[in-house]
C-alpha positions in Angstrom: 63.6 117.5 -22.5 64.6 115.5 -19.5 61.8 114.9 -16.6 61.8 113.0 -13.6 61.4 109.4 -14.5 64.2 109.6 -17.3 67.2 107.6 -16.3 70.9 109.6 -15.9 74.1 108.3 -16.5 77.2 109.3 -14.8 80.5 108.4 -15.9 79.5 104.0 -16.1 76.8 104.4 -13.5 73.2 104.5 -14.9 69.9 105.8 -12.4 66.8 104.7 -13.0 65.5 107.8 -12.5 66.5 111.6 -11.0 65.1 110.8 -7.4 67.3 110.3 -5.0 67.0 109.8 -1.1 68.9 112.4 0.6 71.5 111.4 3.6 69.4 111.3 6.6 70.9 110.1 10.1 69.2 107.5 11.5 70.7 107.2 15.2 70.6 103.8 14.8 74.1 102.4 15.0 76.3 100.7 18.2 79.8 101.5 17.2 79.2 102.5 13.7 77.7 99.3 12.0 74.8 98.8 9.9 72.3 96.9 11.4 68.6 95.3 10.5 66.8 99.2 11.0 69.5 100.1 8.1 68.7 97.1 5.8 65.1 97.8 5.9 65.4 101.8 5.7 67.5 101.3 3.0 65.8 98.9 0.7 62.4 99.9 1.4 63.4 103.0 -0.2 64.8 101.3 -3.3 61.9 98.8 -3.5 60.0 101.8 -3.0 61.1 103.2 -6.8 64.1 105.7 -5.9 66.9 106.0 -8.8 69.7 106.6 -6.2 69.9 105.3 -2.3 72.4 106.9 -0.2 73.0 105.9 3.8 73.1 108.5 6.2 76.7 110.3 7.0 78.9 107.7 7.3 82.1 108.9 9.9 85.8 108.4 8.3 86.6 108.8 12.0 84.8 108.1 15.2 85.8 111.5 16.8 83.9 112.3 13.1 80.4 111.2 14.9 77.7 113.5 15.0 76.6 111.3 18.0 77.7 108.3 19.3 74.6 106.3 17.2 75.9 107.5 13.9 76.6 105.0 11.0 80.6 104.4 10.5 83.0 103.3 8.1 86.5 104.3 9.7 87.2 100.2 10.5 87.7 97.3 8.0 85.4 95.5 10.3 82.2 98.0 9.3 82.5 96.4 5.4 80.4 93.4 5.6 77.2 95.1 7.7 77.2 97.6 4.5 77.9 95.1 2.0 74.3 93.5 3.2 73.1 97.2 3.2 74.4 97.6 -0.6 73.3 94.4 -2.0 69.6 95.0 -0.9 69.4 98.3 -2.5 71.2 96.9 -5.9 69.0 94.1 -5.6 65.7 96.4 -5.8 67.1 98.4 -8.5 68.7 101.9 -6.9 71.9 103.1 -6.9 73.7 102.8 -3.7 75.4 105.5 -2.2 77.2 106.0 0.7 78.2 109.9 2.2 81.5 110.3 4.3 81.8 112.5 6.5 83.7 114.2 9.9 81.1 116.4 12.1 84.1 118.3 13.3 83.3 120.4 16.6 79.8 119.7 15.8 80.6 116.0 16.9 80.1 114.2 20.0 76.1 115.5 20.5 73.2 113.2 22.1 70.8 112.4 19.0 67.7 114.9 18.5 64.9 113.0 20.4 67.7 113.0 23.9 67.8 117.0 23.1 70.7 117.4 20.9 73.2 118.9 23.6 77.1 118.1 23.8 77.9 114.8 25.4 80.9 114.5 27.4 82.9 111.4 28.3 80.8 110.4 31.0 77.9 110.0 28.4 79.2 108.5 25.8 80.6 111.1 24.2 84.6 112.0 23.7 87.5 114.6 23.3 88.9 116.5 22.5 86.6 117.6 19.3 88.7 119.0 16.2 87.8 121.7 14.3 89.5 124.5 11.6 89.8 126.7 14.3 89.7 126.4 17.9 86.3 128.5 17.7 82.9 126.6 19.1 79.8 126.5 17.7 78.0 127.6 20.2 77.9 129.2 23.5 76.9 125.6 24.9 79.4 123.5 22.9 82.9 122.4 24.0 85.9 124.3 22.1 87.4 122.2 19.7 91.3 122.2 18.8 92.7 123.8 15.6 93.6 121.1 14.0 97.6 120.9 13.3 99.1 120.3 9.7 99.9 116.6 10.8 96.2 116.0 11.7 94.7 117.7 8.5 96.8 114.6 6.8 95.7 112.4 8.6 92.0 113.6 8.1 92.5 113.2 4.6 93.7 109.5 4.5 90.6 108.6 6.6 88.8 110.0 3.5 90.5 108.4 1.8 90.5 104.7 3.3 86.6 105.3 4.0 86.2 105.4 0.4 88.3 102.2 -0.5 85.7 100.5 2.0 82.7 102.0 0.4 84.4 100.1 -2.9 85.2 97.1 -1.2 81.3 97.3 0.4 80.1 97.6 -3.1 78.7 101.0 -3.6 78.5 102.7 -6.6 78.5 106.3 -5.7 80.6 108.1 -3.2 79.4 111.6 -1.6 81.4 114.0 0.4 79.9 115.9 3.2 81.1 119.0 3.0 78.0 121.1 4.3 75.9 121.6 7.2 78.3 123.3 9.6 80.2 120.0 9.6 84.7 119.8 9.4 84.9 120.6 5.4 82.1 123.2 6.2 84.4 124.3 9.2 87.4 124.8 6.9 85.4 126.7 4.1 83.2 129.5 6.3 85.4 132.7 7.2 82.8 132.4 10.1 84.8 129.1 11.4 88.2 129.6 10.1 90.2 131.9 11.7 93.8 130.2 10.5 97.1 131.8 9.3 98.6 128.6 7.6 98.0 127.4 4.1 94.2 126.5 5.4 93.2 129.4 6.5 92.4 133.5 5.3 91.9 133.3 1.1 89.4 131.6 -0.6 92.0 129.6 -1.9 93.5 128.4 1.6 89.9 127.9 3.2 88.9 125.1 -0.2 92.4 123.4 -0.2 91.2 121.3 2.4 88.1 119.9 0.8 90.3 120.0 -2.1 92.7 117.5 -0.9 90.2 115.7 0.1 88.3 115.3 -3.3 91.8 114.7 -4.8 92.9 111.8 -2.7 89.4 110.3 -2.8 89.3 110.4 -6.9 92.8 108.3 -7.0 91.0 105.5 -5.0 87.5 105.8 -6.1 87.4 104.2 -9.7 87.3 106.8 -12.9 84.0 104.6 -14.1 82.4 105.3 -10.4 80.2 109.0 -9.5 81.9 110.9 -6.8 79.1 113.9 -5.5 80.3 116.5 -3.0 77.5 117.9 -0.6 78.1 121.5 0.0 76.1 124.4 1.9 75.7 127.3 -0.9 75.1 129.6 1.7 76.0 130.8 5.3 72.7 132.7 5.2 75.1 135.0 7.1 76.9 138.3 6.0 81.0 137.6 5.5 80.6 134.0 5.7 80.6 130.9 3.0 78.3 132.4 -0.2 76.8 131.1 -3.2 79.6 132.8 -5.5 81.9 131.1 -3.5 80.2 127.8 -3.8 80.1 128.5 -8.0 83.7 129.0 -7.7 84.5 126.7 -5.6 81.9 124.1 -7.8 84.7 125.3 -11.0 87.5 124.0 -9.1 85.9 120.5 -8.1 84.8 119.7 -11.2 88.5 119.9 -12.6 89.1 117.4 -9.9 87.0 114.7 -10.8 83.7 115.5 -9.1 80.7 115.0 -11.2 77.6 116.7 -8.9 77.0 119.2 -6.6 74.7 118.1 -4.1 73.1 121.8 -3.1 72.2 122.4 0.6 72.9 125.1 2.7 73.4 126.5 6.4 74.6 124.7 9.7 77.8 127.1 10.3 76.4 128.7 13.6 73.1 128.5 15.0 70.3 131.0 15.2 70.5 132.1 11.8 67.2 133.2 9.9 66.8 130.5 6.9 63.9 132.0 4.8 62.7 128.5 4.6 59.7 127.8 2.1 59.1 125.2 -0.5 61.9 124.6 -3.0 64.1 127.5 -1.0 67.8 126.1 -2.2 66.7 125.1 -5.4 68.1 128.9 -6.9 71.5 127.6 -5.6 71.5 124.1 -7.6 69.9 125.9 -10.5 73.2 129.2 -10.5 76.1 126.5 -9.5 74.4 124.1 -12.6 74.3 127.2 -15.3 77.7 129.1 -13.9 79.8 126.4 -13.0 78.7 124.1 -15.8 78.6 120.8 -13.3 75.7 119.1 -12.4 74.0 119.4 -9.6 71.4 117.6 -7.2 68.2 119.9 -5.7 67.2 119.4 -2.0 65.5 121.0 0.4 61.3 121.3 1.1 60.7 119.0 -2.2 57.2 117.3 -1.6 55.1 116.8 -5.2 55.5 115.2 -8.0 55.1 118.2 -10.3 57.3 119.9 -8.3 60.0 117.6 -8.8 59.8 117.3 -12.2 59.4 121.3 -13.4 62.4 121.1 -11.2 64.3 118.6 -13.7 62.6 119.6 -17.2 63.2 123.5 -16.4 66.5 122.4 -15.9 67.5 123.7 -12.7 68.9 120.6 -11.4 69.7 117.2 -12.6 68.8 115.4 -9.6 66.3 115.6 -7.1 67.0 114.9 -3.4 64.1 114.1 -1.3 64.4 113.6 2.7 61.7 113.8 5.0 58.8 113.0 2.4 60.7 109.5 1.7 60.2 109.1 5.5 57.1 109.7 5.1 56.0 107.5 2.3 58.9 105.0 0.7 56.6 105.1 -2.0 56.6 108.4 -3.4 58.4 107.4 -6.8 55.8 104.7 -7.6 52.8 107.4 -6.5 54.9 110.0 -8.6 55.3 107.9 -11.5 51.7 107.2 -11.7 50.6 110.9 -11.3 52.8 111.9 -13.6 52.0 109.3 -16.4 55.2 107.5 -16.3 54.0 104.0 -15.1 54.1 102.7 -18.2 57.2 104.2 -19.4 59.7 103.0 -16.5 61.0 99.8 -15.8 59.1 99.0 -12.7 56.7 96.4 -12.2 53.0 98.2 -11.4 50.8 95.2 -10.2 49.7 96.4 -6.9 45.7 97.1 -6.4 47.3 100.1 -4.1 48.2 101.7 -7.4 
C-alpha cells in the first residue's frame, strides 16, 4: 500500500514523495521574469521536503497574464531567470515544475491585494482580451473577442514554444492550465462557449482545443518527461463543464500522452455556491483516478498529515497538492514526515533540534 512519503515514478522522472506544491501566483514578476522573491519561494519549498515544486501559471502569451505581475515564459529571454529558479529546486531535491497557461478574458486584472478589478491600458493592463466566445465574465469585465481559427493556431504554438523553454530552462515536469475559468477552461464550459465552428457546440468541438494543445506540447516535451493537465472537474453550475465530462475528457488525454490529472474545479463565472469544506474536490480526483484509469493529483483544503496520507493509501489520488498550508509553513513535509513516522524511512537529512 502506497502512503505519503513513498516516492512515485512517472515515465523517467522519480518524486521523492506524493507532496506537491500547488501553482500559486505570486504577483511578483516585471515583465514576466523570475526574480529573487521566486528563487526563495521556490526553493524554500523544496528545501522544505516537497517531492514536486511547480511555479505559479506561467503565461505562453502576455495578453495570457492574469495581471500584469504574473510569471512569463512567452520570450526566449525569460529562460535563464527560470533556469536559476529550476536549479535551486533540483538542487534541494524536488521535482521542478513549471504550469503554462493563457487567462483568456479573465486576463489583464490588478493583483488581489489592488482589488482584483479589470485594468485597462492606462493601468497597465491591455486589449483586446481573447476568449472562446466573445461572452465576459462578468458584468464588470471587458468583452473579450472570439477568437478566430488563425488565432486558435497561433495559441497553440505559444503552447507549444512555452514548453520547449520550460526544456531548455530545465524542468522536468510540464502542467497545463486548463481550469479555473482560465482560456482552455473558456473553450471546455458550454457556459463560455457559445461557437458554431469545429470549437464550439459538442463535447467533442469544446475539448479539441485543449486537445491540440496537449498534442503539440507532447511532440516537443520529451516521451521520458511527465506532462500533467490541470483541469476544473466541475462548473458547480447546472449545463456547464461536469465531472463526467472531465472522466471523459481524462479518457481522451491519456491516449494523448498525459500522465496526471491535476483535479481542481470552478472559476467559469463568478458567484457560484462552491460547498467548500475540507478535502471538497478530493471525490473528483478519486472518480477521474478509478473511471478514467489515469492518475491523478488531489487539491483543494488539504491541511494534515493524516489527511494527506488516507488520501494516498485509500487510493483516491496519487498525488497530493497542497497550496496555502505550504505558505504557511514550507515545512510541512518534514513536520509530516515526522508525525507520520517516516523520518527515518526517507531520504532527508533530520538534524535540526526544531524537529
Amino acid at each position: 500500500m502506497a502512503h505519503l512519503f513513498e516516492p512515485f515514478k512517472i515515465r523517467e522522472v522519480t518524486f521523492r514523495n506524493r507532496i506537491a506544491v500547488s501553482p500559486m501566483c505570486q504577483y511578483s514578476s516585471t515583465n514576466g521574469y523570475a526574480n529573487d522573491w521566486h528563487f526563495i519561494h521556490l526553493a524554500s519549498r523544496a528545501v522544505g521536503g516537497a517531492g514536486i515544486v511547480i511555479t505559479e501559471a506561467a503565461a505562453v502569451e502576455p495578453r495570457g497574464r492574469i495581471s500584469p505581475q504574473d510569471l512569463g515564459i512567452w520570450s526566449d529571454s525569460h529562460i535563464e531567470s527560470l533556469a536559476k529558479t529550476v536549479a535551486l529546486i533540483h538542487n534541494f531535491g524536488a521535482v521542478a515544475g513549471i504550469q503554462l497557461a493563457h487567462a483568456g478574458r479573465k486576463a489583464s486584472t490588478a493583483k488581489p491585494s489592488k482589488g482584483g478589478k479589470a485594468l485597462d491600458e492606462s493601468q497597465e493592463g491591455w486589449r483586446p482580451l481573447i476568449s472562446s466566445s466573445a461572452i465576459a465574465f462578468s458584468q464588470d469585465s471587458p468583452v473579450p473577442e472570439a477568437l478566430s481559427l488563425e488565432g486558435i493556431q497561433e495559441v497553440i504554438d505559444a503552447f507549444a514554444q512555452a514548453a520547449k523553454r520550460s526544456l531548455q530552462a530545465g524542468f522536468k515536469l510540464v502542467e497545463i492550465h486548463a481550469a479555473h475559468g482560465y482560456l482552455l477552461h473558456q473553450f471546455l464550459s458550454p457556459l463560455s462557449n457559445q461557437r458554431q465552428d469545429d470549437y464550439g457546440g459538442s463535447f467533442e468541438n469544446r475539448t479539441r482545443l485543449l486537445r491540440e494543445v496537449v498534442q503539440a506540447v507532447r511532440e516537443v516535451w520529451p516521451q521520458t518527461h511527465p506532462l500533467w493537465v490541470r483541469i476544473s472537474a466541475t462548473d458547480w453550475v447546472d449545463n456547464g463543464w461536469d465531472i463526467e465530462q472531465s472522466i471523459a475528457l481524462s479518457d481522451k488525454l491519456k491516449s494523448l500522452g498525459v500522465d496526471l490529472i491535476d483535479t481542481s474545479s470552478g472559476g467559469t463565472i463568478p458567484g457560484v455556491h462552491i460547498p467548500i469544506k475540507p478535502g471538497y474536490q478530493t471525490e473528483f480526483a478519486e472518480r477521474i483516478r478509478r473511471e478514467a484509469n489515469i492518475h491523478t493529483g488531489a487539491v483543494g483544503l488539504i491541511t494534515s498529515p493524516e489527511q494527506a496520507d488516507e488520501i494516498i493509501r485509500t487510493e483516491v489520488a496519487d498525488i497530493v497538492l497542497l497550496g496555502r498550508e505550504l505558505l504557511r509553513n514550507p515545512y510541512w513535509p518534514h513536520l509530516a514526515a515526522k508525525q507520520l513516522g517516516h523520518d527515518k524511512l526517507w531520504p532527508v537529512q533530520y538534524d535540526r533540534a526544531w524537529l
